[in-house]
TORNU-511751 format. One record per residue (C-alpha): residue in three letters; x, y, z. Coordinates in steps of 0.05 Angstrom, whole numbers. Example, Ala and Ser with C-alpha at 12.3 -4.5 7.8 and 13.67 -1.06 7.14 Angstrom:
ALA,246,-90,156 .
SER,273,-21,143 .
end
This chain:
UNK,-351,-173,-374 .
UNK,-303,-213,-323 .
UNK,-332,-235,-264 .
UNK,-253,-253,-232 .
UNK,-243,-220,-167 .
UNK,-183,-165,-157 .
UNK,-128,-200,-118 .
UNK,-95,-145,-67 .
UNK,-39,-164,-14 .
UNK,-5,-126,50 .
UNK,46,-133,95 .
UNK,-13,-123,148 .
UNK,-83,-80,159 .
UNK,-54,-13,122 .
UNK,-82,-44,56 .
UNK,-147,-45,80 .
UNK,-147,34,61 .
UNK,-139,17,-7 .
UNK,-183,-40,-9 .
UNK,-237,13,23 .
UNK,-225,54,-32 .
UNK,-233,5,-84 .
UNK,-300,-11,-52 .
UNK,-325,56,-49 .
UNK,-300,62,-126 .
UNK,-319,-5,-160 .
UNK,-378,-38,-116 .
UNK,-385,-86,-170 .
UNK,-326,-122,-161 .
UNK,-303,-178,-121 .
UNK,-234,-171,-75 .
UNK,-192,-225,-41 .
UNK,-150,-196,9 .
UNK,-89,-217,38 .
UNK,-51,-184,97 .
UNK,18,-220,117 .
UNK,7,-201,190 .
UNK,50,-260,205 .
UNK,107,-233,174 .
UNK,99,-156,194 .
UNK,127,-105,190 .
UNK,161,-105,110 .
UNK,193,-39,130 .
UNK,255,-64,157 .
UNK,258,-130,114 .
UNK,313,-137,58 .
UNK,305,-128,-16 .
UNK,315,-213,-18 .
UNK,252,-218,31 .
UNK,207,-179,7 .
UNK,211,-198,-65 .
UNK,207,-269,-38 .
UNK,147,-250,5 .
UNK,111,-212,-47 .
UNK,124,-274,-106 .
UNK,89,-326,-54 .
UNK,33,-291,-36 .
UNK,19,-271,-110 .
UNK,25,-332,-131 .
UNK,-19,-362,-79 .
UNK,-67,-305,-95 .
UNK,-65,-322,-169 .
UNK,-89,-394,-149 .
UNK,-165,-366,-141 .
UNK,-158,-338,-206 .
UNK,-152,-265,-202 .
UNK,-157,-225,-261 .
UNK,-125,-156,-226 .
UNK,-62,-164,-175 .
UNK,-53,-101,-130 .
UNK,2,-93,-84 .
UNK,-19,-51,-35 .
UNK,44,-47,6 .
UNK,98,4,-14 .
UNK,149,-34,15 .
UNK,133,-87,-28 .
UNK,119,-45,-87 .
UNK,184,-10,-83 .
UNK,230,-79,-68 .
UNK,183,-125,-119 .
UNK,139,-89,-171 .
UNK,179,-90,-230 .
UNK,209,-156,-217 .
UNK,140,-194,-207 .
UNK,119,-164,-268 .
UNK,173,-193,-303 .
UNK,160,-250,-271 .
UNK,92,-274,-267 .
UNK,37,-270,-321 .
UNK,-3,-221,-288 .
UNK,-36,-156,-290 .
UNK,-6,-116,-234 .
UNK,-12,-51,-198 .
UNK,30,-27,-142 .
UNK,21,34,-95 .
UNK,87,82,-115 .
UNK,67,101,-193 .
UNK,-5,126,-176 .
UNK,21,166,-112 .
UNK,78,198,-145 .
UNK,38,227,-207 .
UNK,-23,255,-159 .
UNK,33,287,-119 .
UNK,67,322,-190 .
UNK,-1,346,-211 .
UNK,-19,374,-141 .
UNK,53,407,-132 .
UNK,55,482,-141 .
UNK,118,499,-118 .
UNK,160,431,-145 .
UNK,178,415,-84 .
UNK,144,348,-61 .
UNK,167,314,7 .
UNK,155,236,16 .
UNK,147,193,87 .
UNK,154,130,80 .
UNK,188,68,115 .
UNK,257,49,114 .
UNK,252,-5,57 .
UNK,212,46,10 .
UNK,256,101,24 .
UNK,323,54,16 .
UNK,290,30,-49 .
UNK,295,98,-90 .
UNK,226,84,-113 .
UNK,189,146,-108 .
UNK,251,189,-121 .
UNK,258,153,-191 .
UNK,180,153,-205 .
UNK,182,233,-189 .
UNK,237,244,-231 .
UNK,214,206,-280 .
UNK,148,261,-287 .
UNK,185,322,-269 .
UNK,260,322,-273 .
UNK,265,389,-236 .
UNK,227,371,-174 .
UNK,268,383,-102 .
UNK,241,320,-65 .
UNK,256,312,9 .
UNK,252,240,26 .
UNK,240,220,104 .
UNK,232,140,133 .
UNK,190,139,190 .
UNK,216,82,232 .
UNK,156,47,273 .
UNK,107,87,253 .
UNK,67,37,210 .
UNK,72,-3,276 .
UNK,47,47,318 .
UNK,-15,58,268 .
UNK,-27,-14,260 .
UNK,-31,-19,340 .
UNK,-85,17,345 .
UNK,-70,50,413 .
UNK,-74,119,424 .
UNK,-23,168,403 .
UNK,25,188,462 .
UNK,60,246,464 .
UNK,120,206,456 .
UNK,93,188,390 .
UNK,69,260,371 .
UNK,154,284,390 .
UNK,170,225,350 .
UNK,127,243,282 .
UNK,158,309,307 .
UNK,225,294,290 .
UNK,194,257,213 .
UNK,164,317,183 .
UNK,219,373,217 .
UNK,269,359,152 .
UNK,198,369,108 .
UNK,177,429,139 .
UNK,255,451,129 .
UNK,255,441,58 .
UNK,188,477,55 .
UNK,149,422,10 .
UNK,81,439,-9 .
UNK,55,378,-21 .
UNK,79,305,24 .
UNK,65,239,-4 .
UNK,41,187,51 .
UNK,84,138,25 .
UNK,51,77,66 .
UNK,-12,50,66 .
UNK,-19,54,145 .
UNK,-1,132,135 .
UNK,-78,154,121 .
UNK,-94,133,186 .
UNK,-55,182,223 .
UNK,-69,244,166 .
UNK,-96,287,216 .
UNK,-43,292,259 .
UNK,19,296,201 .
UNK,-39,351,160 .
UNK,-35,389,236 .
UNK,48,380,248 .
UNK,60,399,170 .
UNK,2,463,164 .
UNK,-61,468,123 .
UNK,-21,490,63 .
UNK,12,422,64 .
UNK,-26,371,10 .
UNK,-26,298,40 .
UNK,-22,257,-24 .
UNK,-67,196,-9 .
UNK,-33,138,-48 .
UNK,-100,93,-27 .
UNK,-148,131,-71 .
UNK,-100,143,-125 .
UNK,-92,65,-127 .
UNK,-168,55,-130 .
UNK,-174,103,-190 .
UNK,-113,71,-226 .
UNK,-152,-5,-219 .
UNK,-209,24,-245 .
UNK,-173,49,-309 .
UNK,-140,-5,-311 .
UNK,-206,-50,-302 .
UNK,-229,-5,-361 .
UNK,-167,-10,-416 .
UNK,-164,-86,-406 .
UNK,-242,-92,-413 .
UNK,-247,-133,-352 .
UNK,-297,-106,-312 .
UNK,-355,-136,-271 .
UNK,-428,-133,-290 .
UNK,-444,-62,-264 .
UNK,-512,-96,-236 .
UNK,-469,-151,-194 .
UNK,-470,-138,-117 .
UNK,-390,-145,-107 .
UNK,-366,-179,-48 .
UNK,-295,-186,-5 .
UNK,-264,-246,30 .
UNK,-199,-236,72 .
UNK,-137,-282,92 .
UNK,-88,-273,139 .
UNK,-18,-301,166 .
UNK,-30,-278,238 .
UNK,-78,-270,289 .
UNK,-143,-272,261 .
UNK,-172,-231,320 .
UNK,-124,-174,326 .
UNK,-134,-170,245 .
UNK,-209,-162,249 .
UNK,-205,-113,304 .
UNK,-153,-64,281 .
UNK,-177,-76,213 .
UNK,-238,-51,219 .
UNK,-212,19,232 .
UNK,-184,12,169 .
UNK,-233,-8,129 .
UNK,-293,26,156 .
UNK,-337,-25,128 .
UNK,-360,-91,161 .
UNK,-315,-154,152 .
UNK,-347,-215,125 .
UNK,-313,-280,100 .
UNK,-247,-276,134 .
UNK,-196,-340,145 .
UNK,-125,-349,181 .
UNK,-82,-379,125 .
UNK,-17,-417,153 .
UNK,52,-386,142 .
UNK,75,-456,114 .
UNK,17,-453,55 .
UNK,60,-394,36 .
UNK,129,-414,46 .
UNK,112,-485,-3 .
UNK,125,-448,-54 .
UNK,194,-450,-79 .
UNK,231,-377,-77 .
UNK,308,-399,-66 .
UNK,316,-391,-135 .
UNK,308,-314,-119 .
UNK,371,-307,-80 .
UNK,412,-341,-138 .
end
């Protein structure tokens, strides 16, 4: 037994779905979650950035001794996974891999489309791990600029919006994909209206719950799983406004928020990433 908590990290409140589903899935285990509000969006940040982003807040996350590191960001997945595994003497999981097989195994007709934002999409990330499972797949990949903003907002859809998700999923429906990864976290949160734009024989790929099911093997291969008797709890941190994050965050994660704290940019940015760039 290892009584650690799971470290999980976000460029803002999209995480929360996966930390929901990690709830729902292992209620004996203890979270810390940290959303980089302060620094949103990732989408439009450089390769440089978000690897330097991702390596501080692991690191500060691996100061309260985590025994499980889950990036629950694509954008920071796709820019930093494989890097801060090299990196870092962690256990880490990242939110592309689990996606990407859940979408091959759901696929009937091969053809798999992926939204996602411009960093993700730029990256390669989910065209690689696709490939990598099915090398004759016909994969349609889309960015969906602002949209992770517009979710994260929490206002109601416009039909400004609705033209604008519209003009996203057109080259999908084009390409007649049977099955569309939701290639960011926020992406769950607006499943209702991409299942209705796409059809009902359109699968949305979660990534969240994929992600949750992946910890818990995970959890299970390393043997470093909580008591099942313990009552697990969460604690959250954030680099922006602690009262916009507890409001639009409870939509995410449909649970009550306890223990939450603001945590300063600058307690991030003391640790050293120049080195990065060099």
């Amino acid at each position: 037994m290892d009584s650690r908590p799971i470290g999980m990290f976000d460029s803002g409140i999209g995480g929360l779905t996966v930390l929901h589903e990690c709830l729902v899935a292992h209620p004996a285990e203890d979270f810390i979650y940290l959303g980089d509000t302060g620094r949103f969006p990732y989408g439009p940040r450089s390769l440089e950035e978000l690897r330097a982003f991702s390596y501080q807040i692991a690191r500060r996350l691996m100061e309260s001794d985590i025994k499980l590191l889950v990036v629950a960001c694509n954008s920071a997945t796709a820019a930093a996974l494989p890097w801060l595994q090299e990196h870092l003497e962690a256990s880490i999981i990242g939110a592309v891999q689990p996606g990407a097989a859940a979408a091959v195994q759901s696929t009937r007709s091969r053809r798999i489309g992926v939204l996602a934002t411009e960093a993700t999409i730029a990256s390669g990330s989910y065209e690689k791990a696709l490939l990598n499972l099915d090398a004759g797949l016909q994969i349609t990949l889309q960015a969906c600029p602002g949209l992770a903003e517009v979710i994260q907002r929490g206002e109601a859809i416009s039909e400004a919006d609705v033209e604008t998700v519209k003009g996203f999923v057109e080259p999908l429906r084009q390409a007649e994909v049977d099955t569309v990864i939701l290639g960011s976290t926020h992406y769950p949160l607006a499943s209702q209206l991409l299942q209705r734009l796409l059809g009902r024989g359109v699968t949305l790929v979660n990534s969240a719950r994929e992600i949750a099911r992946e910890v818990g093997e995970v959890l299970e291969r390393k043997d470093i799983e909580s008591d099942p008797g313990n009552e697990g709890g969460y604690s959250f941190l954030c680099t922006g406004d602690l009262e916009s994050f507890v409001t639009a965050g409870a939509r995410f994660l449909q649970m009550p928020f306890g223990d939450v704290s603001r945590m300063d940019l600058s307690e991030l940015e003391r640790i050293d990433v120049a080195w990065i760039q060099n």
